[in-house]
C-alpha positions as CSV (number, residue, x, y, z in Angstrom):
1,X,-69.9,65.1,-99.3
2,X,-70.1,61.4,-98.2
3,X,-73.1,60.3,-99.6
4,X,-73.9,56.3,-100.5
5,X,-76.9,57.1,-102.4
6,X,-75.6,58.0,-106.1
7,X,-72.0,56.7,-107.4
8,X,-69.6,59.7,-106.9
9,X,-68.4,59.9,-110.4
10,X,-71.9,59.4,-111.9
11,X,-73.1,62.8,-109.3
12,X,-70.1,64.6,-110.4
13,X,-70.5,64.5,-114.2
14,X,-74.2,65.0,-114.2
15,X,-73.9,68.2,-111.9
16,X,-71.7,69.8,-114.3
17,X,-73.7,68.4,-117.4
18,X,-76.5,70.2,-115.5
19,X,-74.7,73.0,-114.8
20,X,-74.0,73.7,-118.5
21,X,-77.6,72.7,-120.0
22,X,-79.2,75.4,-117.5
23,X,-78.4,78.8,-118.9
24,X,-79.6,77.3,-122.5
25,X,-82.4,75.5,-121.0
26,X,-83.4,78.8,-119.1
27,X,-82.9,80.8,-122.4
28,X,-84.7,78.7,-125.2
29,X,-87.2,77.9,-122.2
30,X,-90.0,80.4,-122.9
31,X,-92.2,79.8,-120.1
32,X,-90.8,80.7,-117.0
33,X,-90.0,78.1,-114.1
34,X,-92.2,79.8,-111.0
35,X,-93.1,78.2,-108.0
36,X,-96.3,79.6,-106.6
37,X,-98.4,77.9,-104.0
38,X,-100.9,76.0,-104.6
39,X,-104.2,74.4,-102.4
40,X,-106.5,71.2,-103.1
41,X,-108.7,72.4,-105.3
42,X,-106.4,73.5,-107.7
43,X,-105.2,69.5,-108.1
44,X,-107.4,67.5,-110.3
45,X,-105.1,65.1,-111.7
46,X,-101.6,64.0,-109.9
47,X,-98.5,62.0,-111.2
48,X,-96.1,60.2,-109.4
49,X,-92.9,58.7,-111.5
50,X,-91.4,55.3,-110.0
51,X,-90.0,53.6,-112.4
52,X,-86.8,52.3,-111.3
53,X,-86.9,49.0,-109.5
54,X,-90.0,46.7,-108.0
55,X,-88.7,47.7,-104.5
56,X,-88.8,51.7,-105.0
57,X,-92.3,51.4,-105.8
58,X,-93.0,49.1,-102.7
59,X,-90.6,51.9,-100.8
60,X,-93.1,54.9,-102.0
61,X,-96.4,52.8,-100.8
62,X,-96.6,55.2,-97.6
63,X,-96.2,58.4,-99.3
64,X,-98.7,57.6,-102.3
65,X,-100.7,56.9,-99.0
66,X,-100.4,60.5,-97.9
67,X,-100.9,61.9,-101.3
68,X,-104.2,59.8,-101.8
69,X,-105.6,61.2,-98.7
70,X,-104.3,64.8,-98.9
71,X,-105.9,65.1,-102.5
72,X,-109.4,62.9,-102.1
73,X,-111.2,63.9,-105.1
74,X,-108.1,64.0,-107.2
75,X,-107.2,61.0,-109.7
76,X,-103.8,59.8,-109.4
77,X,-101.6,58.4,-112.0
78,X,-98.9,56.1,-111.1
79,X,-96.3,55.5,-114.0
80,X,-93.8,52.6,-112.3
81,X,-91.8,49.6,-113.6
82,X,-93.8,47.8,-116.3
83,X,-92.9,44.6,-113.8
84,X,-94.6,46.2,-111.2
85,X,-98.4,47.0,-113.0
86,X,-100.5,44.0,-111.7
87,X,-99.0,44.5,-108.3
88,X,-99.6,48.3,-108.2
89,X,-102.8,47.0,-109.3
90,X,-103.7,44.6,-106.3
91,X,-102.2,47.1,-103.9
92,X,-104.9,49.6,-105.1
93,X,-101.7,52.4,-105.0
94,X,-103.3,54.9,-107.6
95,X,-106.4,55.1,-110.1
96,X,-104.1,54.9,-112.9
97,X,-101.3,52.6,-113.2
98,X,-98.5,53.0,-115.7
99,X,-95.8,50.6,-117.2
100,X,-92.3,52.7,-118.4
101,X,-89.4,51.4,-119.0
102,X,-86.8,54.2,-119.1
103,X,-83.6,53.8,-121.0
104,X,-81.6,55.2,-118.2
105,X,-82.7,53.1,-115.7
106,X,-81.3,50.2,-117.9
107,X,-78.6,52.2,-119.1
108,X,-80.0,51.4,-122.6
109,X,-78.3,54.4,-124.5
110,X,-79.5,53.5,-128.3
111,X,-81.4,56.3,-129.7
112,X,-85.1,54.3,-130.5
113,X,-85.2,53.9,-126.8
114,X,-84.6,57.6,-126.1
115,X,-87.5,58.5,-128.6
116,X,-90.0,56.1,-127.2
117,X,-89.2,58.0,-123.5
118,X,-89.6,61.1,-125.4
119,X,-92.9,60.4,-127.3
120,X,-94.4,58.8,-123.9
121,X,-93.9,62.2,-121.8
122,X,-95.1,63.3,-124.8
123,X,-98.3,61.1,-124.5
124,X,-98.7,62.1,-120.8
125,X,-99.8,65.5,-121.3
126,X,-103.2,64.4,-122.7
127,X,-104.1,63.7,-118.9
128,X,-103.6,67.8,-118.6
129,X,-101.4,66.9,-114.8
130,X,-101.8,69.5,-112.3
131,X,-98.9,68.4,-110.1
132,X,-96.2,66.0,-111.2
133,X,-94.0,64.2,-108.6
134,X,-90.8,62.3,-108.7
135,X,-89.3,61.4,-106.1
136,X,-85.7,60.3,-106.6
137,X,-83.7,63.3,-107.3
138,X,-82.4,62.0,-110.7
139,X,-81.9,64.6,-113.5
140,X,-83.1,62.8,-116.2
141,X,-86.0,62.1,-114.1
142,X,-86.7,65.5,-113.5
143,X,-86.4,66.4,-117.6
144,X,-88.7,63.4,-117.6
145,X,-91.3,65.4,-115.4
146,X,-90.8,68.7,-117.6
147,X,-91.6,66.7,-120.8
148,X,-95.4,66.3,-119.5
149,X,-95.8,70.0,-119.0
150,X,-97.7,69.3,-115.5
151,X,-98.1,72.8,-113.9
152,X,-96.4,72.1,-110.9
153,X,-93.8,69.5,-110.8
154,X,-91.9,68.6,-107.7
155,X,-89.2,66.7,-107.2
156,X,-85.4,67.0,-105.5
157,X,-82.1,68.3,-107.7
158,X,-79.8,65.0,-105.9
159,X,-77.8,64.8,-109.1
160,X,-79.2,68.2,-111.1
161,X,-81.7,69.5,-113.3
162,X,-83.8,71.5,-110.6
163,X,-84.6,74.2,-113.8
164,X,-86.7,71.3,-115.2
165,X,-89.0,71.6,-111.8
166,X,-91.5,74.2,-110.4
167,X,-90.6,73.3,-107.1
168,X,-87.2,72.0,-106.0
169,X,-85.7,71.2,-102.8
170,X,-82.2,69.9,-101.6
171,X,-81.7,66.1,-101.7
172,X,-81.5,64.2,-98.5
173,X,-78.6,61.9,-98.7
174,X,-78.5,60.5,-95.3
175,X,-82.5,59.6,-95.1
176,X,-84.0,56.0,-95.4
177,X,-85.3,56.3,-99.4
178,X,-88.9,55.9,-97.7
179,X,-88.4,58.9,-95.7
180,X,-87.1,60.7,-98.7
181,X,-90.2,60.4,-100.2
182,X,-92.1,61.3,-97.2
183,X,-90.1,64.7,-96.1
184,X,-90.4,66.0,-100.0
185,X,-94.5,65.5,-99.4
186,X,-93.4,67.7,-96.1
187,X,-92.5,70.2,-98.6
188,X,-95.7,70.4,-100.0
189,X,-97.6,71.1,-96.4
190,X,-98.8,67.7,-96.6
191,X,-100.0,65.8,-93.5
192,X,-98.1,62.9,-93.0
193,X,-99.8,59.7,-91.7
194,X,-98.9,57.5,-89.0
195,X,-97.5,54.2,-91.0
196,X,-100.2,51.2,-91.2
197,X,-98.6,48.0,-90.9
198,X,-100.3,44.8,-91.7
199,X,-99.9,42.1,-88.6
200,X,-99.6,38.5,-88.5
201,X,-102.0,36.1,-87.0
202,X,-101.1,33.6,-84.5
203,X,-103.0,31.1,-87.4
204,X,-100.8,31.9,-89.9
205,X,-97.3,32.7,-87.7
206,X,-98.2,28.9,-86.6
207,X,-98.9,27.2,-90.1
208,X,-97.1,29.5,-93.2
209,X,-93.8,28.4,-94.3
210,X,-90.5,29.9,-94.0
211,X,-89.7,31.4,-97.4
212,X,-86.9,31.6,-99.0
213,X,-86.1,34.5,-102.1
214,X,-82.5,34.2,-103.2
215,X,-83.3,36.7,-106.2
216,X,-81.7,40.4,-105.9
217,X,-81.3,42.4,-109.0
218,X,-77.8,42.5,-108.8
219,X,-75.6,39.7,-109.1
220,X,-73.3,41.4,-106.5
221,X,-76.5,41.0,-103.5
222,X,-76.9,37.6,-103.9
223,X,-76.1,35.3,-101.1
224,X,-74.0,31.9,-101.9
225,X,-76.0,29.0,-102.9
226,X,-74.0,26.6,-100.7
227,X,-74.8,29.1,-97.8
228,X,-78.9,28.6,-98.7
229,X,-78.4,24.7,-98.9
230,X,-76.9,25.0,-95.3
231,X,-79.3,27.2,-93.9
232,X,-81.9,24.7,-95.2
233,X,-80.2,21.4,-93.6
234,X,-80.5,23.6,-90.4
235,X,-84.1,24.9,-90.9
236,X,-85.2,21.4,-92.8
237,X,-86.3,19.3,-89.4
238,X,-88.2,22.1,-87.3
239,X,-89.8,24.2,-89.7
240,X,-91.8,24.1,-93.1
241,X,-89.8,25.5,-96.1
242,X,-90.8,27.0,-99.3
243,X,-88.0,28.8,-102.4
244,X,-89.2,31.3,-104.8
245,X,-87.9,30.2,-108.0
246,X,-86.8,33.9,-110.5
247,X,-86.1,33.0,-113.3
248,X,-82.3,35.2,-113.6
249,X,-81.1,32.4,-110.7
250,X,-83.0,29.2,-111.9
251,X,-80.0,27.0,-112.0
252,X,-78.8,27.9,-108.5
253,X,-82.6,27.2,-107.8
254,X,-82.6,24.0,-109.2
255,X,-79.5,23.0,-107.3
256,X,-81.3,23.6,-104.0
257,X,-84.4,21.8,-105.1
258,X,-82.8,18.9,-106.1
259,X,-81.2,18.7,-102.8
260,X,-84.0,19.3,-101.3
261,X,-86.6,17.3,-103.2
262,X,-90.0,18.2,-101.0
263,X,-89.1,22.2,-100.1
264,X,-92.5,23.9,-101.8
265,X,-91.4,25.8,-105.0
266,X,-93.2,29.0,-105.7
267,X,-93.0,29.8,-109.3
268,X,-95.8,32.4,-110.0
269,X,-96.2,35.6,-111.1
270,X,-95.1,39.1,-108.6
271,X,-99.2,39.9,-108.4
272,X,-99.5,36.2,-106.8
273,X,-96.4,36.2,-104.6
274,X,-97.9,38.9,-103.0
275,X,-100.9,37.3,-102.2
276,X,-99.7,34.1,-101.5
277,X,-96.9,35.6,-99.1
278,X,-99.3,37.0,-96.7
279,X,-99.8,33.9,-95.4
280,X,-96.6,32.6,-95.0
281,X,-94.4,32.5,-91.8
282,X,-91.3,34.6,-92.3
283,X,-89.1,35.4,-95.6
284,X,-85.3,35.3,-95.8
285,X,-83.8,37.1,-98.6
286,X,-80.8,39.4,-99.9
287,X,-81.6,43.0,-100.1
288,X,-84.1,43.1,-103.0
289,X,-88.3,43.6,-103.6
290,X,-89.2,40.4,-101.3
291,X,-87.8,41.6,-98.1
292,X,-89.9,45.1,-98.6
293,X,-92.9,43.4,-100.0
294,X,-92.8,41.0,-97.2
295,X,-92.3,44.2,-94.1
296,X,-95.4,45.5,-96.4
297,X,-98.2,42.9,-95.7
298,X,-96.8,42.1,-91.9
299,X,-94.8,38.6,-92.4
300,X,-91.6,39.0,-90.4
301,X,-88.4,39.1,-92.7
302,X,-84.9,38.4,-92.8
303,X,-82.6,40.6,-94.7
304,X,-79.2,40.3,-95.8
305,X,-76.9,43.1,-96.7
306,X,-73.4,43.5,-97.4
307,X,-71.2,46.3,-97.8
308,X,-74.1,48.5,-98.7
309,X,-75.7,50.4,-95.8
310,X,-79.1,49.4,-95.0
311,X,-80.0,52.4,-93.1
312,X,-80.7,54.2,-96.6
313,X,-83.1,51.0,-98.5
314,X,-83.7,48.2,-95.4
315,X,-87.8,46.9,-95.4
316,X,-89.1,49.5,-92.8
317,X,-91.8,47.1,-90.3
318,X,-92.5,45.2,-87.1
319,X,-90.1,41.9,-87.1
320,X,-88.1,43.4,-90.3
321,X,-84.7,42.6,-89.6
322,X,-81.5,43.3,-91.1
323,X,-78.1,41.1,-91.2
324,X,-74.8,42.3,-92.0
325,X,-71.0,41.5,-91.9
326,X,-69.8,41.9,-88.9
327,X,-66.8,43.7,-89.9
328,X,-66.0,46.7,-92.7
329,X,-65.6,46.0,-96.4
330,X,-61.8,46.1,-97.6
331,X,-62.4,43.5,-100.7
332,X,-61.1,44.2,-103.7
333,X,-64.4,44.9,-105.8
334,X,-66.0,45.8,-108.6
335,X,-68.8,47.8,-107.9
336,X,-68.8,51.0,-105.7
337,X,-71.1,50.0,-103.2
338,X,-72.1,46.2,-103.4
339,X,-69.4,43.4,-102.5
340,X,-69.9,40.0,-103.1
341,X,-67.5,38.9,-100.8
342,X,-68.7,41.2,-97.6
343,X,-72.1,38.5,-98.8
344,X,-70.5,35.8,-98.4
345,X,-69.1,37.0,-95.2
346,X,-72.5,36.7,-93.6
347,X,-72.7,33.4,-92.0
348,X,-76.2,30.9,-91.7
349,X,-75.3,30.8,-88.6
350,X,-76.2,34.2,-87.7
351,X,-79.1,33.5,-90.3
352,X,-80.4,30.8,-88.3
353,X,-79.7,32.7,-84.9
354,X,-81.8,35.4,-86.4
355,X,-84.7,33.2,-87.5
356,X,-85.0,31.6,-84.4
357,X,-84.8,34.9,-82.1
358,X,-88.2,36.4,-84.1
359,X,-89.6,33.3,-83.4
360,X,-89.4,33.3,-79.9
361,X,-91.1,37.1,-80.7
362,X,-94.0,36.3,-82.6
């Protein structure tokens, strides 16, 4: 199978981990695993895990959409990146909001860490969950779902451990994460909605600044900093510029500023970039949170992948546009999808070219 989603050694290894916990798991288990049906009123409380990155979160916005208004009168819990709370939180995406910060998500292997994930799944089950959701097809993220005992808990078997689910159902390598999400709700006999998009203004698509988010949470997605200093000597006379300042890249940041002495520095917190962003002009960015927060509240966005396929993670929205290298990768690299050099391959030219063609657009 040619799939870009999980690293092939990494889906190989836990299908055959999976493959040997199962006949122990199903024989120790003493409740059976059955998946019966189940309708609305059955579904008083609802859990939906997305605790990876900032970005999955933003990725799952339309199908905790569809969840809220398939289930009305039930409360739903959202348990996501500790990061992510306050924004969850000002995005209104769930009557309870969560922090968790798994130990395999940060491949953080020490044995307090495992407990603490333990003893919070644990904790879980005082909210007696009638339907637990994950969507990312993770094993460990499936166990995760069996440790709170919900009665029904959903999810897909990408990289094994569908014997930890009530209701299972074959991974979808090739879909746009987004989609994934949605198609699994399909499962379920759940209406999906037509996608609400915010729009821009002609007030604010006139006024806001140009932003620009060099942070990506891999080293390997960041773009050059000589390539943003260029873009910003070509962007500098016709068009007012701002730079998020993260923390993980303040040096490079620094450089830019200096450079750049009276380019507006943002440098507060995720809950207030996303307030402050809406009124902004456009956002350029690697492939990271900005670009899918940005497609989110309507502000047109520039992102820029490299050897990765953005066809599975790219910011779904009007004026959400993607730039990659214009040829393959065949770097010599050192992770199994991301390529720094395939980055630096992308030029500010077609940057700039790209900038100015959405704003002949909007």
């Amino acid at each position: 199978m040619n799939q870009e989603v999980y690293k092939p050694s990494h889906l190989f290894w836990s299908k055959l981990i999976s493959a040997i916990i199962k006949p122990f798991f199903l024989l120790f288990n003493r409740h059976k695993i059955i998946s019966t049906p189940f309708s609305v009123e059955d579904i008083n409380t609802i859990l939906v895990t997305e605790y990876h990155r900032i970005g999955d979160m933003i990725m799952s916005t339309s199908a905790l959409r569809v969840i809220k208004n398939s289930f009305p009168n039930s409360k739903l819990i959202l348990v996501t990146n500790p990061d992510a709370i306050q924004l969850a939180e000002n995005m209104a995406l769930a009557d309870v909001i969560i922090g968790f910060s798994s130990p395999w998500t940060n491949w953080d292997w020490s044995l307090p860490r495992w407990k603490d994930a333990i003893a919070f799944g644990v904790k879980l089950r005082q909210f007696e969950i009638d339907l637990a959701i994950d969507f990312k097809g993770d094993m460990r993220n499936n166990w995760f779902l069996w440790l709170t005992t919900s009665k029904n808990r959903v999810g897909y078997d990408a990289t094994g451990g569908s014997f930890f689910l009530t209701h299972s159902f074959q991974f979808p390598f090739t879909l746009h994460q987004s989609q994934r999400s949605l198609q699994l709700l399909s499962h379920l006999k759940m209406s999906l909605l037509k996608s609400k998009r915010s729009k821009n203004n002609d007030h604010v698509s006139k006024i806001g600044k140009i932003v620009l988010h060099p942070g990506a949470s891999d080293p390997n997605r960041g773009w050059p900093n000589k390539h943003w200093v260029e873009l910003i000597k070509q962007l500098y006379d016709n068009y007012s510029l701002a730079i998020v300042k993260v923390p993980e890249l303040e040096k490079m940041c620094n450089e830019i500023i200096q450079q750049v002495p009276d380019i507006e520095v943002f440098t507060g917190s995720l809950a207030e970039f996303y307030n402050w962003l809406k009124n902004q002009r456009m956002l350029i960015g690697p492939d990271s949170m900005a670009g899918h927060l940005a497609a989110y509240v309507g502000v047109p966005t520039v992102t820029i992948f490299g050897s990765q396929n953005p066809s599975l993670t790219k910011p779904i929205g009007e004026n959400a546009i993607v730039i990659c290298p214009t040829v393959p990768c065949n770097h010599n690299r050192n992770h199994w999808r991301l390529c720094k050099e395939c980055m630096k391959n992308v030029t500010t030219l077609m940057v700039y070219e790209t900038i100015k063609s959405i704003e002949l657009t909007t």
